[in-house]
Every structure is written in C-alpha cells, then in structure tokens.
N, C-alpha and C positions, 0 to 999 in steps of 0.2 A: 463096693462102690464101683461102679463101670467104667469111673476118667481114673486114668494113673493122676496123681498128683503130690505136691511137694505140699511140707504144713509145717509153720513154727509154732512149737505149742510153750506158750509160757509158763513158767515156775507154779507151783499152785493149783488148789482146787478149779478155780474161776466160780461162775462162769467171767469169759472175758471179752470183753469189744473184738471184734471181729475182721476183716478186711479178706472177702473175696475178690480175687486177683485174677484176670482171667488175660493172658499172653496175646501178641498181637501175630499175624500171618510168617510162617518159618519160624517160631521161638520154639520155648516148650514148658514145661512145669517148672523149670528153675530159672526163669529167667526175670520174674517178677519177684522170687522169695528174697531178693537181697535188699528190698525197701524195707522187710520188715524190722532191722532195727531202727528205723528210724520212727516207727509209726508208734505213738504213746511211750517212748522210751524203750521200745522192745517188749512190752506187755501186753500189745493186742495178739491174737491170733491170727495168722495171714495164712488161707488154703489158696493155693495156686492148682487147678486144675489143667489137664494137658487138653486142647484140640483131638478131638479122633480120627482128623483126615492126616496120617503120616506120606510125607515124600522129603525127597532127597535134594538137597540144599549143596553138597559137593561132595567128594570122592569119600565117602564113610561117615557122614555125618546127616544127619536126618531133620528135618523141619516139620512142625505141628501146624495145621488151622483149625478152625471152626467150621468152615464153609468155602467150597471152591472158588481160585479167584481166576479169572481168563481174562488178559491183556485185550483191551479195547471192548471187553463186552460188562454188561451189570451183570454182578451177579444172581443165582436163579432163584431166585424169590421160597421156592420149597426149600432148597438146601440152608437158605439164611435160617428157614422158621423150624429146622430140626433142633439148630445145636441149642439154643435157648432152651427146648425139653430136656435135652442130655442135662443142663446146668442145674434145671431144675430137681432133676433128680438124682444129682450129685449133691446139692447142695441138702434137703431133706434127709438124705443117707448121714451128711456133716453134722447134721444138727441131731442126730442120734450118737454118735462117734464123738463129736467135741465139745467139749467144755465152752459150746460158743453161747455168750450174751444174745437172744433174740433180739431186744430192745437196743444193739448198739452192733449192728448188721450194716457192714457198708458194703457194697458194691463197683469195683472198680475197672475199667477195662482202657487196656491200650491198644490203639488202632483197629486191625479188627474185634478183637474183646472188647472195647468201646460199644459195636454195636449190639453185641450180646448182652454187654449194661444195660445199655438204653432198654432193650424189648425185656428185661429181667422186672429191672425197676418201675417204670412206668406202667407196665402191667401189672403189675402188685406191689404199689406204691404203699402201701401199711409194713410190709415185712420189712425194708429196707431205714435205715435212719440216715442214708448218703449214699447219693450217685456221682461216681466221677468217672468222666472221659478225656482222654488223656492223648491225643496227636491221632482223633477218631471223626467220626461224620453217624448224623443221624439221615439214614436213608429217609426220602419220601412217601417211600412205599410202605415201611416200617410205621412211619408217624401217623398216615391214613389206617393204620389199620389197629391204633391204639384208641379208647375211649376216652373221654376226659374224664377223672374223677376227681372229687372232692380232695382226696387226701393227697393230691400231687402237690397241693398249697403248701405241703406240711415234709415235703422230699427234699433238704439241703441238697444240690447240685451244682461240681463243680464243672468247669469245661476250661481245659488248658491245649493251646496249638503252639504251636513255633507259626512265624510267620516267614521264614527260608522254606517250608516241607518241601521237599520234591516229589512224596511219594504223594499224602493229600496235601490238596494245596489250600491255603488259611481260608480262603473261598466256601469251600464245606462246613466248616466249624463255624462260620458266620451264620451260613442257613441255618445249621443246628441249631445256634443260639436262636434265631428269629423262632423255630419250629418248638423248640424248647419254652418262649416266652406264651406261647398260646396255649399250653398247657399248667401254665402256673406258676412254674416250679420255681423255688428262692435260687434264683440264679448268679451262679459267681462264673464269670467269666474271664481267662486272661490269656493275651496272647504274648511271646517271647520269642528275642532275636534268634531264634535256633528251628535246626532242620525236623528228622522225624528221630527226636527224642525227649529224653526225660533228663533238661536241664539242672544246673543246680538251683538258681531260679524258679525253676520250674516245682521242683524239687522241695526247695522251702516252702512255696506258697500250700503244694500238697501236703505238704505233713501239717502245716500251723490249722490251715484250711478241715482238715479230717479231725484233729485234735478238738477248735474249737466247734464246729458244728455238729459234728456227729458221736465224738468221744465223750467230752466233758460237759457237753448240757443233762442237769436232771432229766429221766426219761421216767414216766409214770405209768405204774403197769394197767 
C-alpha cells in the first residue's frame, strides 16, 4: 500500500462497515483513529491513511497534507486532483487487505481531507454508502468538474462546521451546502458554536448520523 496508514480492525471474521478517515492540513495517520470507538460501538473498521506531502510543524515534529497550501493563494488545481488518485489506490489495496463491508463504505474527511471526500464520493457515488465533511469546503473548481449522476440521490451526506472557524470560515460550508444541494445528495447539514474542530456536539451528531444512515439501514447486494 503506498500511504503509511493507521487501521482499527475489529474482533471477527467481518466483513465489517467501514469508515475511511482521511486527516486534515499538518495532522497524520493517527489523528483521526481515536473516533473509532465511538463509530458502531467500536466495530466498524476505521483506515486513516497519511497525506504524502510531509513537512515540519516545529522543532522534531512533522505534519502531513494531501495537497500544497500557500497563504493568500488557491490552491493548484493539479496538486488538488493527484491526491484523490493516491486514495483511490489506497483504498482498492484496503479492499484486498481488510475485512471491509463494500455495501457499508463510508467516506469521511476533515478539513482538507474533506475535499478529497467530496472528489472521492461524488465521483463514484455507488461505491460509497456516506459522505461526510467535517470543518471542510467544497471548492468550485472541484464541483465544475464533477458530473451529476443518478446515484448521488442515493449518497447519505453529512456536512458539519463550527460557526467561530477561523481557519475556514462557516461562509464555505454554506456554499458547499448550496453546491452540494445541486447535485442531489440527502443532505444533513449542521453548524456548531465551535471553532476548527470536532465538538462533542459535533461529535454526537456524527456518530448517531453514520450509525443511522450509513451503518444500520439494510443494504441490498
């Protein structure tokens, strides 16, 4: 597999529900794996894969992305549409390696792993059973160069912001919502008094949210 990554693998044969975790701009492979008891009582699978762009966050300690970020500029449109390949062929690699449920395949991304959701799921809206973005933004660029298809009707999508962010501000996540509603998708949307994280609030709503739409509905092969 190309991305280092972190994986709770539950008790059992499986196969089991699933939750791909992908970190936000400076995190790393373990910075998402600590939701996984919380997801189906600790019996989903959760693969957190790492960013392949490494640099350095302070004196011996390193930060991961997906894609370059540069103070006051967008970022470069090529670099955005690489990492999404890297995930996809992490994630293909996963599905030979673990015990993952196809049919119960969620999708999850914070901040910038948010937008490596978005272009993951929507572009192969059948593979996934749950998209959620989590204190992230659906670029424009990104959404112009998606198709609509039929089966986005059928993508449970969650979208959770703090409305303090300082880093994105709740602004973004509204667009997304709007740009999100033009393609279909059963949209949950919610915003919370908190800055750029993952409330307890926040926190509840994700797990009930991934439990009921994505975990426990019959899914028919």
């Amino acid at each position: 597999m190309q991305l280092a990554h972190t994986a709770h693998v539950p008790a059992g044969d499986g196969p089991h529900p699933t939750i791909l975790a992908l970190h936000g701009w400076g995190a790393s492979a373990h910075d998402l794996l600590g939701l996984a008891p919380y997801f189906h009582a600790g019996q989903a699978l959760v693969l957190c894969p790492q960013g392949p762009i490494a640099f350095e966050i302070g004196p011996g300690l390193a930060g991961y992305g997906w894609f370059p970020l540069s103070e006051g500029r967008p970022p470069d449109p090529e670099a955005v549409a690489q990492a999404p390949k890297l995930v996809r062929a992490f994630l293909d690699d996963a599905l030979e390696r673990y015990p993952i449920d196809r049919r119960k395949l969620i999708v999850l991304g914070f901040s910038q792993g948010g937008v490596i959701a978005y272009d993951l799921a929507l572009r192969d809206p059948e593979r996934f059973a749950g998209l959620v973005a989590l204190s992230s933004w659906f670029p424009s660029e990104l959404s112009d160069s998606i198709a609509k298809q039929p089966a986005h009707e059928s993508l449970p999508t969650l979208v959770i912001h703090g409305s303090r962010d300082p880093m994105i501000p709740v602004a973004r996540a509204q667009e997304s919502r709007a740009r999100l509603l033009e393609f279909g998708v059963p949209l949950t949307y919610r915003e919370f008094d908190t800055e750029h994280e993952i409330g307890i609030d926040a926190l509840r709503t994700l797990v009930s949210w991934v439990e009921e739409k994505s975990i426990s509905p019959v899914v028919l092969a």
